[in-house]
C-alpha positions as CSV (number, residue, x, y, z in Angstrom):
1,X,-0.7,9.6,21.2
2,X,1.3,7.9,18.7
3,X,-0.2,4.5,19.5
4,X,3.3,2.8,21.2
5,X,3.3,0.4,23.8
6,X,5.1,1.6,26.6
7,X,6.8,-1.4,29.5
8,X,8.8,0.7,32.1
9,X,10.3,0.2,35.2
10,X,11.5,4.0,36.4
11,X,13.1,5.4,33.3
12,X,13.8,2.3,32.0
13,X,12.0,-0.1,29.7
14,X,11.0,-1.1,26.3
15,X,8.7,0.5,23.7
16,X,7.1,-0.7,21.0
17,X,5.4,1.0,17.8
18,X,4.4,-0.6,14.8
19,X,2.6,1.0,11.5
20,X,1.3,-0.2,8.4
21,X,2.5,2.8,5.6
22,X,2.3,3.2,1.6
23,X,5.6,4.2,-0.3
24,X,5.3,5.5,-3.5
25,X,7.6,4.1,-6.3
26,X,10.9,5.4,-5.6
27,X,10.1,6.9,-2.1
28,X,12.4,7.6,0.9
29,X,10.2,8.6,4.4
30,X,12.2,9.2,7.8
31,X,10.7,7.0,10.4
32,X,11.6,9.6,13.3
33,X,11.9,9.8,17.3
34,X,11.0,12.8,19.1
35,X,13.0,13.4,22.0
36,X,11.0,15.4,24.8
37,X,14.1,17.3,26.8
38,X,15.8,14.3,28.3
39,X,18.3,11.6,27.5
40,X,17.7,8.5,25.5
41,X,20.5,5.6,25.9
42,X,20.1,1.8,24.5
43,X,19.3,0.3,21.5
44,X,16.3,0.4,18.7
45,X,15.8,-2.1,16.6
46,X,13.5,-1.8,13.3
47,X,11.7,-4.4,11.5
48,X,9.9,-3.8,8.1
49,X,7.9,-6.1,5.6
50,X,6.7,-5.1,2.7
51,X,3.6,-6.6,0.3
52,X,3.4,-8.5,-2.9
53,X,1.9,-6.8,-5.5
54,X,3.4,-6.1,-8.6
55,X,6.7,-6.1,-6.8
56,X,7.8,-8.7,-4.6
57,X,8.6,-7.4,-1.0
58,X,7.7,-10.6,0.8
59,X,10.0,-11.2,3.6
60,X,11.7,-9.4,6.3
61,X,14.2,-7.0,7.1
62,X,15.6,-5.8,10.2
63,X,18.2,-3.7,11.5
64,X,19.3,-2.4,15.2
65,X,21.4,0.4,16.2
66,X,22.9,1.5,19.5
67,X,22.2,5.2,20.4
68,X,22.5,7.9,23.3
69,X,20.9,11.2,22.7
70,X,19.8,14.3,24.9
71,X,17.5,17.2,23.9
72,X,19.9,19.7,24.4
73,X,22.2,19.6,21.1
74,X,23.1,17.3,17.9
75,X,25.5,15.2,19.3
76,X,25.5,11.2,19.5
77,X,26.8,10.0,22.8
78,X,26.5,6.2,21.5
79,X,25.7,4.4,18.1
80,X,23.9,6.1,15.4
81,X,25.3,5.2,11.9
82,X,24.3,2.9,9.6
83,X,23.5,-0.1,12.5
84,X,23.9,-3.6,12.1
85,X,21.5,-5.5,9.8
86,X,20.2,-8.7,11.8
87,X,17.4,-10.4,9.7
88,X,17.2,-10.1,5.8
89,X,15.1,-12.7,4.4
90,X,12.6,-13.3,1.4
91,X,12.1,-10.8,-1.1
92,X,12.1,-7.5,1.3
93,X,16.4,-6.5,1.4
94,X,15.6,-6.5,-2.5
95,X,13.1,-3.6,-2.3
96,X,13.3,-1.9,0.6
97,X,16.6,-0.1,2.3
98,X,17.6,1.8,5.6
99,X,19.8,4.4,5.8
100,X,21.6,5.9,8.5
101,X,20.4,7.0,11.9
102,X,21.1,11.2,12.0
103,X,20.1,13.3,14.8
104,X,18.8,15.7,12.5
105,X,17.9,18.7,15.2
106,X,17.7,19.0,19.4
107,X,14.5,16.9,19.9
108,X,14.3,14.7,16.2
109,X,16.6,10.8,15.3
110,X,15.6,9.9,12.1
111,X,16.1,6.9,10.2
112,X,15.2,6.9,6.2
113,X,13.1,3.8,4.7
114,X,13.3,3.3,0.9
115,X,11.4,2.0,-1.5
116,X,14.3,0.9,-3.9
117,X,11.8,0.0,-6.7
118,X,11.2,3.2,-9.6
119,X,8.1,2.0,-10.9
120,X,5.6,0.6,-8.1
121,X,4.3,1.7,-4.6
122,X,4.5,-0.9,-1.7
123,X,2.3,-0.8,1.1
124,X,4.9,-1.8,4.1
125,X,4.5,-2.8,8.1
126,X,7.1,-1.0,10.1
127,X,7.8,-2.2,13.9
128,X,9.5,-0.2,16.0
129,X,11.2,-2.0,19.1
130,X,13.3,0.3,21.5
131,X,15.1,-1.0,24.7
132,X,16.8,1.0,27.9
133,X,16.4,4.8,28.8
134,X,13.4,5.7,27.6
135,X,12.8,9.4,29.6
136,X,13.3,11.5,26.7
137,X,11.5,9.9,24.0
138,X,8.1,11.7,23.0
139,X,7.0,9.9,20.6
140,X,7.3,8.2,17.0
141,X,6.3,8.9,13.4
142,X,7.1,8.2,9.7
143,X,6.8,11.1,6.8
């Protein structure tokens, strides 16, 4: 158990997940979905805030993406890419960075979180909200 929030109706619905994770200086970790052998259509939308410390990632920033996946091969039936940033405010755009959405084998989406910043680690809150088909996702993690 991954420790998601699960509202469905049928197939259909909206999960949530949401972590507290430690980035080294420099570090890049995939946030990543597991698909469990059916299809996944609709939208996820990210959210991450990151600490003060001796860097200043106050702030938020947030990013969606369409996407449509099945467990059967690679290909994206909808979105994927680099998404469309909808919230960057305060420090955290400064610090910390998305990059693309990849379907990087049959059952595994990734996303990669960076901690722009060489020289110190940031302790950052990831939320996780995803919206519409929902049957074939498994379950969510971050290494």
């Amino acid at each position: 158990y991954d420790g998601g929030i699960w509202h469905r109706n049928g197939q259909y619905g909206r999960y949530q997940w949401t972590k507290g994770v430690a980035f080294s200086a420099g570090q890049t970790q995939n946030l990543k979905f597991h698909l469990n052998g059916s299809n996944v259509f609709g939208q996820v939308r990210v959210t991450i805030t990151g600490d003060y410390g001796n860097v200043n990632a106050n702030g938020t920033l947030e990013r969606v993406w369409g996407w449509g996946y099945n467990s059967s091969n690679t290909s994206n039936y909808g979105g994927g890419g680099s998404g469309t940033q909808t919230v960057a405010e305060g420090s955290t755009s400064n610090v910390l960075s998305y990059g693309s959405m990849d379907k990087i084998n049959n059952t595994t989406v990734k996303i990669p979180i960076t901690n722009g910043n060489g020289s110190y680690s940031l302790n950052v809150h990831i939320h996780v909200e995803i919206t519409g088909d929902l049957a074939g996702l498994g379950y969510t993690s971050i290494s």
